[in-house]
N, C-alpha and C positions, 0 to 999 in steps of 0.2 A: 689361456690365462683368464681368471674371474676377472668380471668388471666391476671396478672399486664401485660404482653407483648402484649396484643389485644388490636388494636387503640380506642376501646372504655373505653377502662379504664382509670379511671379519679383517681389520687393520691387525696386522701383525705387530706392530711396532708399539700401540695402545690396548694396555687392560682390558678386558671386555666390558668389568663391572667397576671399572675407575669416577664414570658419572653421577654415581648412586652412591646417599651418605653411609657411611659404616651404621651396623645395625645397631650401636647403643646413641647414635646420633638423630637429632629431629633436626629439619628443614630451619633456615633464620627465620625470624619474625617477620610478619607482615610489617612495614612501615609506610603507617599512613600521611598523607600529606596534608598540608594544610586549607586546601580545597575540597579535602573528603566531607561530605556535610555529616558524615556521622563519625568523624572526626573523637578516638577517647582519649580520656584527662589519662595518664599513666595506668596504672591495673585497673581504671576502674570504667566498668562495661556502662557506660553514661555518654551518650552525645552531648554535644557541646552544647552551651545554653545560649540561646537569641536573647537577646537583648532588647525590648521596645521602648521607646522611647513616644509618649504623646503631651504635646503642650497646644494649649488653647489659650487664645487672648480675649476678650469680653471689652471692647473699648467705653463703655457704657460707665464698667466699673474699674476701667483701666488697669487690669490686675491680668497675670498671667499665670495659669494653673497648668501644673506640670505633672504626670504619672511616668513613671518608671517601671517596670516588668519585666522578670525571666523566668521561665519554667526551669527548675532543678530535679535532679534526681530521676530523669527522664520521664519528665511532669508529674512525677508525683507530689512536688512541694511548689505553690509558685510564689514567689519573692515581689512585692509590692512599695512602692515609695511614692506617697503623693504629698503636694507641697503649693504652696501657691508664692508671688511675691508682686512684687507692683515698682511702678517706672524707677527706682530711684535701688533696687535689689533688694530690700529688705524681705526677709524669707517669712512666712507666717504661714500657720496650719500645720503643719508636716504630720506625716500620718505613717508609720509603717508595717506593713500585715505579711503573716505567713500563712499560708493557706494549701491545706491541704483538704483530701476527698470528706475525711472525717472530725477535721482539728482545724481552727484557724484562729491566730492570735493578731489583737489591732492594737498596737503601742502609740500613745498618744506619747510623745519626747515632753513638746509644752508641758502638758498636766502631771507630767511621770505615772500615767495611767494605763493599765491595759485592761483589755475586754477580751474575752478568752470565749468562745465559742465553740461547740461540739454536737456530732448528730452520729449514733452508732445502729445497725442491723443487734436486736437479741435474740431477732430468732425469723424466719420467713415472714410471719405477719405482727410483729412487735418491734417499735422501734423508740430510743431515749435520742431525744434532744435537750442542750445545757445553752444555758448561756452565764455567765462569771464576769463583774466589774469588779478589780480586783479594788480599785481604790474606794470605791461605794460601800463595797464587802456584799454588793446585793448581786441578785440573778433571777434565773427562771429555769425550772425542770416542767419536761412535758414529756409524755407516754403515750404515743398514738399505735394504736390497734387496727389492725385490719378485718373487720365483721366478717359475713358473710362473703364480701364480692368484694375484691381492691375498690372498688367505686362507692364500697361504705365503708366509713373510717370513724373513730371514738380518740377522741385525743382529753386528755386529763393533764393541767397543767397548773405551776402552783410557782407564787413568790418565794424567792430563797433572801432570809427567812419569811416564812411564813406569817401572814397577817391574816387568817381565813379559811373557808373552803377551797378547794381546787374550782378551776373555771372546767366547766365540761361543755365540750362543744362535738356534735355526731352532724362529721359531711355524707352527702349523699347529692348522686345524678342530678338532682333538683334544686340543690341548695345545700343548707347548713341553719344547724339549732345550736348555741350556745346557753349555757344558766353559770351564770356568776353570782359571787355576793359584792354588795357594794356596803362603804361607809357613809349613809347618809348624814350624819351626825357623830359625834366624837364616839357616841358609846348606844347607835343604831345601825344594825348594817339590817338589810335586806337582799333577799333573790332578785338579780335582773335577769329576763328574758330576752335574746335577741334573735333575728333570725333571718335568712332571706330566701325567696322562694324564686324558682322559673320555669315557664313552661309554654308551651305554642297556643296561641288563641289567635282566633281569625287571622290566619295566614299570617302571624307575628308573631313575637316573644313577649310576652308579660311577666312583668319582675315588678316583685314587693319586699319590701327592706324594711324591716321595724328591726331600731337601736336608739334605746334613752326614752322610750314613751313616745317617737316619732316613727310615723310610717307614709312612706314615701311607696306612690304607687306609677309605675311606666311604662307605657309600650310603645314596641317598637315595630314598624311596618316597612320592608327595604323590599325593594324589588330591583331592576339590573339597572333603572332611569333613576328611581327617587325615594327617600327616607321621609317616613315622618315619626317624631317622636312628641308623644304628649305626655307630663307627667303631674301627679299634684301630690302635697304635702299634706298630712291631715296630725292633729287637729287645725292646723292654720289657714288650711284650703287655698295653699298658696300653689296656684296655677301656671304652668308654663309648658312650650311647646319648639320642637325643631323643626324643621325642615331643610331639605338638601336634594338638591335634583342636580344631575351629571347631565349633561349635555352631549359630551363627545367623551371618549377615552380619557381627552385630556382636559377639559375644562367642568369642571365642577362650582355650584351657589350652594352655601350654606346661610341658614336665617333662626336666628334663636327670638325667643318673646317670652317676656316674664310678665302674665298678667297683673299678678299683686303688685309690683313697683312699675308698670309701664317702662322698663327700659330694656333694649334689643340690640343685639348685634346682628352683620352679618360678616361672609368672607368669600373672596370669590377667591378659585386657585385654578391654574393652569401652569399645565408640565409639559416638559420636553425630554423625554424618553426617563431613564431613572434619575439622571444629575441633575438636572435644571429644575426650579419649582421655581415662579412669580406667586405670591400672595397680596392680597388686598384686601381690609377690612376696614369698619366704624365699631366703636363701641360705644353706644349711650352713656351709658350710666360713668365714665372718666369724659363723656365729652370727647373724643382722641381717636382720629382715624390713623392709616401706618399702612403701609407700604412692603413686603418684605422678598429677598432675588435671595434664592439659596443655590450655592455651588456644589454639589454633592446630593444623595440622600439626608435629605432631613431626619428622618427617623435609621437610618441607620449609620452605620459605624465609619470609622474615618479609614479603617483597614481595607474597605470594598469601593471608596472613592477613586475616582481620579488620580491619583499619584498620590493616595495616599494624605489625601485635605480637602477639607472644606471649608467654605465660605459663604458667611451671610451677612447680606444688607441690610437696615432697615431705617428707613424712615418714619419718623411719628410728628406728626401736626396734629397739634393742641386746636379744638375749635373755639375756644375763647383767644387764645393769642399765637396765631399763625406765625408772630414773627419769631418764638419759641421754638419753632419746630429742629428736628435734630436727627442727625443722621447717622446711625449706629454701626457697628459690623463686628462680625468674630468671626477667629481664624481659628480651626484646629488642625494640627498637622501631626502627624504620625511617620517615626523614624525605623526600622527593623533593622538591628546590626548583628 
């Protein structure tokens, strides 16, 4: 007698091929659950959309700014809602934007205004950029080229409509030239030249900015201890200077000095790994030292905090009237649903 457990034994009593769907039949559907993160809307091949939610409070100005966000279309379109309102609900600003890779539209509700924005590829080294206010009826077209080297660029750009020459501005590794025409008078316009230069001199970067008949000249000297920056204004030879020396990883002095109005600040900071920052400074020229404890990265985003919030202190004492002093904070918190 075969033994029913050996792959050769064949149940007399059941079909062989009873298991298997007839040949004009397919298999049922997948049914996904509501836990699948890529979870789709009915036929259509799109993960489901997160939901962010960020509001920040400003006690200063007692008002609470809210932003809403979802990437659609499996982030090809993201959905935008920003809004503010203050203690009492009254909603003000509201802003709503669609934005995609190449198109993004800002509807102002208040104004019943939109601003329509666009940037398209015409070809590997040609590219059109637009911008459109629809209620103004004005805008800006620009047409940036790619020279020789992606690191050299010619961009040509012009008011819609038109009041003029195109602005032409050619970047490069070192900087950037612009030449525009200006209206100095109702029925005078002239060439403006602007431009800005940088490049390494004695163990620093030296940067010179001429825009409006002004040039502003600066260098910079950082090594792993200490920065100094000097820079002056010509024609007004108006003089001023940084400095900043790091003591430890985590405590850093900063000291600014503006020779032509004698007034200076400075700032001293120390950190406690990425979250934690104490600040302390004077600022001359307001009279007002200040205090400030941040909960989070200060310079970055509330998505890579702590649970998702941060929080800042700050204290400002007035040196003419200490009994003034005031003590501030904002909260931002970030929701992902």
């Amino acid at each position: 007698m075969a033994d029913p457990s050996s792959p050769n034994h064949t149940n007399l009593h059941t079909p062989p091929d009873q298991s298997l769907p007839p040949p004009d039949q397919s298999p049922p559907p997948t049914i996904l659950t509501g836990d699948d993160s890529q979870q789709r809307w009915g036929l259509f091949p799109f993960p489901r959309p997160g939901l962010r939610v960020t509001t920040e409070f400003d006690s200063e100005s007692s008002m609470f700014f809210h932003k809403i966000s979802c990437k659609l279309l499996d982030s090809l379109l993201k959905f935008k809602l920003t809004f503010q309102n203050d203690h009492s609900g009254q909603i003000s600003d509201p802003q709503l934007s669609l934005i995609s890779k190449h198109l993004s539209v800002h509807f102002d509700p208040e104004e019943n205004n939109a601003l329509v924005k666009g940037s398209f590829d015409l070809s590997p080294s040609l590219s059109l950029r637009a911008t459109h206010d629809l209620k103004e009826q004005q805008g800006e077209v620009a047409m940036i080229a790619n020279l020789m080297d992606p690191d050299y660029k010619l961009e040509l750009s012009s008011l819609v409509p038109s009041v003029g020459l195109p602005r032409a501005t050619i970047r490069f590794p070192l900087g950037e030239i612009s030449l525009e025409e200006k209206e100095e008078e109702e029925v005078k316009r002239t060439l403006s030249l602007n431009g800005i230069f940088k490049g390494q001199m004695l163990n620093g970067v030296c940067t010179a900015q001429y825009r409006d008949e002004v040039l502003n000249l600066r260098y910079c000297y950082k090594d792993e201890q200490m920065s100094f920056i000097p820079s002056i204004t010509l024609p007004s030879n108006a003089l001023s200077f940084a400095f900043k020396r790091r003591f430890s990883p985590s405590d850093k002095w900063s000291y600014w000095y503006n020779l032509d109005t004698n007034y200076w600040s400075t700032v001293y900071k120390h950190t406690v790994g990425k979250d934690l920052k104490f600040k302390a400074g004077y600022d001359s020229e307001v009279r007002l030292g200040w205090a400030s404890l941040w909960i989070g990265d200060e310079n970055g985003k509330a998505k890579t905090a702590p649970m998702k919030m941060k929080v800042q202190f700050m204290l400002q004492v007035p040196q003419d009237d200490i009994k003034s002093s005031a003590l501030m904070f904002r909260v931002k918190k970030r929701w992902d649903i």
